[in-house]
C-alpha positions as CSV (number, residue, x, y, z in Angstrom):
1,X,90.8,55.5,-51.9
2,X,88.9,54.6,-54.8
3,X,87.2,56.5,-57.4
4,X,83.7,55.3,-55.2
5,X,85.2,56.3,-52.0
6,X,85.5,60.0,-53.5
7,X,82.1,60.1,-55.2
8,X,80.0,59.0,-52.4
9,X,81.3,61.1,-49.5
10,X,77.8,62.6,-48.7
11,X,76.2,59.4,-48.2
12,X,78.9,57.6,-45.6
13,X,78.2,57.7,-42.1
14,X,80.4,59.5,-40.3
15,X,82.2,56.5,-38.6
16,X,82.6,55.2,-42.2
17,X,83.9,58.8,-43.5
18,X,86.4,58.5,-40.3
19,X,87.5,55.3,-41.0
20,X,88.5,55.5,-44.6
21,X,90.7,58.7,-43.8
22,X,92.3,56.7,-40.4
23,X,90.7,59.4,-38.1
24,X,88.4,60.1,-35.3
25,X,86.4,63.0,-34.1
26,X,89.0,63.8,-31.3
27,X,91.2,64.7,-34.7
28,X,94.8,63.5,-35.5
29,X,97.9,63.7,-33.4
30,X,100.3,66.5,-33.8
31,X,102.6,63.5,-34.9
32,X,100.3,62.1,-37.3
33,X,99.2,65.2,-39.0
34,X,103.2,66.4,-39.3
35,X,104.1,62.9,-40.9
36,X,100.6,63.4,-43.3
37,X,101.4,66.6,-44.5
38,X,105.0,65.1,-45.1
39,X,103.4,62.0,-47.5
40,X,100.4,64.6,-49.2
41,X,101.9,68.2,-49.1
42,X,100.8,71.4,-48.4
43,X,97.1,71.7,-49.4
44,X,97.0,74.6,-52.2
45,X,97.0,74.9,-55.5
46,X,99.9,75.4,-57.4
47,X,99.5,79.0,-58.8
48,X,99.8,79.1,-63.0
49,X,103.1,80.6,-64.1
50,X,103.0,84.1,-65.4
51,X,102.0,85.2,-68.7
52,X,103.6,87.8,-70.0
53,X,102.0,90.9,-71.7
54,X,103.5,89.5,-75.0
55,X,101.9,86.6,-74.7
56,X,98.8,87.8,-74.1
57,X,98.8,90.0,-76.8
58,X,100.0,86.5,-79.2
59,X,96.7,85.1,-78.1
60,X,94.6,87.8,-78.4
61,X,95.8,87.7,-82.5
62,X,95.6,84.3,-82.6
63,X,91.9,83.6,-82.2
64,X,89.5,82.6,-85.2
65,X,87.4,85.5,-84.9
66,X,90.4,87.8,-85.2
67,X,91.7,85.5,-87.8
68,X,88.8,86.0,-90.1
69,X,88.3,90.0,-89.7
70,X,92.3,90.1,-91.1
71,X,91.2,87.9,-93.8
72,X,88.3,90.3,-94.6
73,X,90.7,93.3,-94.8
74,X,93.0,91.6,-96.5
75,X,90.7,91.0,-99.2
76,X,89.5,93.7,-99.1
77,X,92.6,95.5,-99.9
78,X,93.3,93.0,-102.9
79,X,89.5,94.1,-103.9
80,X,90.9,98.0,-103.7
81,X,87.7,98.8,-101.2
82,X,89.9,101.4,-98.8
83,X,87.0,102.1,-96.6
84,X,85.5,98.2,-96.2
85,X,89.2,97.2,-95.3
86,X,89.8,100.7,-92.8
87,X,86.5,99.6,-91.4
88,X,87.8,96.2,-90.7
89,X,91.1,97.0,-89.4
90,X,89.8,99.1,-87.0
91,X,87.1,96.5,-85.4
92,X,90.1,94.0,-85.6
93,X,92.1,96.6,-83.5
94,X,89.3,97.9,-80.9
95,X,88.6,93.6,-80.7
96,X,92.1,93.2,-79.5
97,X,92.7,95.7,-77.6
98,X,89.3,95.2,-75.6
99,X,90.4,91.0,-74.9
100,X,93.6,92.5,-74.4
101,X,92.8,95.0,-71.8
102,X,90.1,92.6,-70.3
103,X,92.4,89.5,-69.8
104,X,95.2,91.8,-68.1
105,X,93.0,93.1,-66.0
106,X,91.9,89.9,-64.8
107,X,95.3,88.3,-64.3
108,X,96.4,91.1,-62.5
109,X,92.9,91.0,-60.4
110,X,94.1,87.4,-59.9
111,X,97.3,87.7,-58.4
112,X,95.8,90.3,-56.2
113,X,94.3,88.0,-54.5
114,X,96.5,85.6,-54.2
115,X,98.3,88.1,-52.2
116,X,95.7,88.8,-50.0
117,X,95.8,87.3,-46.0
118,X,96.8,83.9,-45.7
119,X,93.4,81.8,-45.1
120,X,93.0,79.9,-41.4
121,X,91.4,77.1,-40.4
122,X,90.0,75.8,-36.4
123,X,91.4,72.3,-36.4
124,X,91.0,69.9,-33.8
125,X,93.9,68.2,-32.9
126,X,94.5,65.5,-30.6
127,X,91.1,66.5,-29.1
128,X,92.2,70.5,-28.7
129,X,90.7,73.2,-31.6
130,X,94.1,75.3,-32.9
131,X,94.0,77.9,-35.3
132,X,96.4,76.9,-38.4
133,X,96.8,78.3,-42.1
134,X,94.4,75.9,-43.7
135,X,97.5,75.1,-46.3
136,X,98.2,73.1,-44.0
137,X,95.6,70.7,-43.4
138,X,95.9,67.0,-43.9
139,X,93.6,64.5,-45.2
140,X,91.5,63.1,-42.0
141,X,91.9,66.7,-39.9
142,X,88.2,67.2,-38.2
143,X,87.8,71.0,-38.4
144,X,85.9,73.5,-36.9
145,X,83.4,75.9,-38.7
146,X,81.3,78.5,-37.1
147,X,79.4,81.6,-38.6
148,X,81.0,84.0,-40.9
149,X,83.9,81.8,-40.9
150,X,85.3,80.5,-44.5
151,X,85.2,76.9,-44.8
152,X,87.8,75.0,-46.7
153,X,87.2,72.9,-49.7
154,X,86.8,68.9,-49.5
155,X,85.7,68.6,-46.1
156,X,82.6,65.9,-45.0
157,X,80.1,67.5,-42.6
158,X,80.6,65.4,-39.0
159,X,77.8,67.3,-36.5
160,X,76.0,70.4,-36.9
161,X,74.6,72.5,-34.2
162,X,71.8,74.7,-34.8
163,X,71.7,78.0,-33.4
164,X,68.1,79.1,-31.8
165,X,66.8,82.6,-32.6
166,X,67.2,83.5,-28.8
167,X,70.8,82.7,-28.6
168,X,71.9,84.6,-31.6
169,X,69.9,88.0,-30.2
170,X,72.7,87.8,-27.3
């Protein structure tokens, strides 16, 4: 595929979408979808290695902002102004440890979910919808989404059924 092909999904029909992924609205085989995810992978996104506290900390200390306020209490110091440079020591230290804090948090919020229940997709394969861990969906799978369902990312929109006020009452 070429850089057009992926820039201009929304505007192929959907024989043309079909066709440049080898598929067909029936889905792919079991065989062809096995030998797929053997050429492409699984399809995920390879978590970021771990940082450590340390490191975090390093970076925290590294940034300009943090760079200049240790400038400021260092001159200040040479300048014999105690308070000034007590005053900047201690925003420099409440600055760090507040990114510090904050980015740990977040990491930790972020490997949280990762954890959290494997998502699922309804594929159709071979003309037959099976629930599989959407990880392990190939390029040209035709899936199924309904409401309050989670779609997975890069798929093309085949049909659509709307839903009539009367039905959904039921």
């Amino acid at each position: 595929m070429n850089g057009t092909t992926r820039q201009t999904w929304h505007a192929f029909t959907v024989d043309r979408a079909l066709s440049v992924v080898d598929s067909r609205p029936a889905g792919l085989s079991d065989e062809e979808a096995a030998a797929r995810l053997a050429t492409y992978g699984l399809n995920r996104v390879t978590p970021p290695p771990p940082v450590s506290a340390f490191r975090i900390l390093r970076d925290q200390l590294s940034g300009v902002v943090v760079l200049l306020l240790f400038a400021a209490a260092t001159i200040s110091l040479v300048l014999r102004d105690y308070v000034e440079a007590v005053a900047i020591a201690a925003v420099l230290i409440i600055n760090t440890l507040i990114g510090f804090l904050t980015e740990w948090r977040a990491r930790r919020a972020m490997e949280a979910l990762r954890q959290l229940d494997v998502p699922r997709a309804s594929v159709v394969r071979a003309g037959h919808v099976q629930l599989i861990e959407a990880e392990r969906l190939v390029p040209g799978d035709v899936i199924e989404i309904s409401a309050g369902h989670g779609i997975p990312a890069d798929v093309r929109l085949l049909t659509r059924r709307s839903i009539s006020a009367s039905t959904r009452r039921r």
